[in-house]
C-alpha positions as CSV (number, residue, x, y, z in Angstrom):
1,X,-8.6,8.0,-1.1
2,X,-9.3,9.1,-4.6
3,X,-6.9,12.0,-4.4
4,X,-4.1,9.5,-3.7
5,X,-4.9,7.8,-6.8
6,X,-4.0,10.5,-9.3
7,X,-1.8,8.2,-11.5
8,X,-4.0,5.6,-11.6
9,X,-6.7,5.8,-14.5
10,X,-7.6,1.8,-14.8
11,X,-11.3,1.6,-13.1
12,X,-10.6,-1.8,-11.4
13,X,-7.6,-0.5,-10.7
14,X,-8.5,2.4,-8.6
15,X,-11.6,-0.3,-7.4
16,X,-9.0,-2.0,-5.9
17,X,-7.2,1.0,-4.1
18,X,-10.1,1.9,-2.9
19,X,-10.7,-0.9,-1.5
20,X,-7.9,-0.7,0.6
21,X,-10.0,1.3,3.0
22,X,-12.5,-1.6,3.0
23,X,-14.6,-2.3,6.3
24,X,-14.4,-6.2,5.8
25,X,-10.8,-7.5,6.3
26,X,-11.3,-9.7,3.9
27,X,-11.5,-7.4,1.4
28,X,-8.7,-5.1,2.6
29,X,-6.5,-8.3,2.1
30,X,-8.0,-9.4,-1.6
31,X,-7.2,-5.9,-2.5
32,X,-3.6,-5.9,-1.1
33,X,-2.6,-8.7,-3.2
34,X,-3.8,-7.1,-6.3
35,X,-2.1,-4.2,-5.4
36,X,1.0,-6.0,-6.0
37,X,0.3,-6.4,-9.6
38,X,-0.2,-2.8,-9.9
39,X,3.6,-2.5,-8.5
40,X,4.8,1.4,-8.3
41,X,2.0,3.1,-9.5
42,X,0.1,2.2,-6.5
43,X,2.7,4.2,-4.6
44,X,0.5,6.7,-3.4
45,X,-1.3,3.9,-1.3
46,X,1.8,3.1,0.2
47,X,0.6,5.3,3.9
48,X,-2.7,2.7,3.8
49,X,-0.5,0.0,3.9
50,X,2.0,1.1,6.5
51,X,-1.6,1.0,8.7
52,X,-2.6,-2.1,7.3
53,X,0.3,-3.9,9.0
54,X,-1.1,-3.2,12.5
55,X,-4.0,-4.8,11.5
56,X,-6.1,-7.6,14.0
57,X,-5.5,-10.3,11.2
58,X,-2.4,-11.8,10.4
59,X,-3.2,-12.8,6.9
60,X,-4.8,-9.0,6.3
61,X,-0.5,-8.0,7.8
62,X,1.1,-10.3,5.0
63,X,-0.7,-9.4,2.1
64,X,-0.1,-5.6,3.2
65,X,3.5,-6.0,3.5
66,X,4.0,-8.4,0.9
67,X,2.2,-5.5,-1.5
68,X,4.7,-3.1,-0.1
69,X,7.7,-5.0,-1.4
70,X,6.1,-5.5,-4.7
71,X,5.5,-1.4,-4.8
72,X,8.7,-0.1,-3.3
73,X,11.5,-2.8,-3.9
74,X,11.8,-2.6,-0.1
75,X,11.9,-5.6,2.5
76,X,10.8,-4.5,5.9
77,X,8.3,-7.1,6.7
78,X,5.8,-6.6,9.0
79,X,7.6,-3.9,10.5
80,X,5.3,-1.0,10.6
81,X,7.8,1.4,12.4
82,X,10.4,0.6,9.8
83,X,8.3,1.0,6.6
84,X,7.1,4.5,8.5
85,X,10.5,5.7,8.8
86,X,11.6,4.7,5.6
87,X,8.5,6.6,3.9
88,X,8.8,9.8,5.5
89,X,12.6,9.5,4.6
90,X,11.9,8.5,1.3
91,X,9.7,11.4,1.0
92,X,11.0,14.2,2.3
93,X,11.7,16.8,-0.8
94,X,10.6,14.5,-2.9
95,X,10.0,14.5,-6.2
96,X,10.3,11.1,-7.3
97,X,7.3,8.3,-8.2
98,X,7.0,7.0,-5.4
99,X,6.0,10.2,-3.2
């Protein structure tokens, strides 16, 4: 996870990022609504939150997808297959900030 972090160099930011990866669902979905506030520099966490949207816990699917709008300017929803296609489009050759 720390590699993904590169432009990140605010400690409780990259705490939070981390934290994506959480065990506790709970704390997967505090962390996904700070990641919102973080907005396009938390980009490269965009892939943990595509997974996150699968999740058991519908509360632990909003806060992932509503952190993906905030990043990305995007508006798939919970729609994990659409964010995934969108990414890898998105990211194909890319050099832009949000790859």
């Amino acid at each position: 996870m720390r590699q993904l972090m590169t432009d990140i160099s605010n400690p409780r930011e990259m705490e939070t990022m981390e934290a994506l990866t959480d065990d506790d669902w709970q704390v997967r979905t505090a962390a996904a609504t700070e990641v919102e506030v973080i907005g396009a520099r938390a980009a490269k966490v965009v892939p943990v939150l595509i997974k996150m949207l699968v999740a058991d816990c519908w509360v632990e699917r909003r806060a992932a997808a509503d952190a993906l709008v905030a990043i990305t300017g995007q508006s798939f929803g919970q729609d994990a297959l659409a964010w995934q296609r969108w990414w890898r489009g998105k990211c194909l050759g890319c050099r832009d900030s949000l790859c």
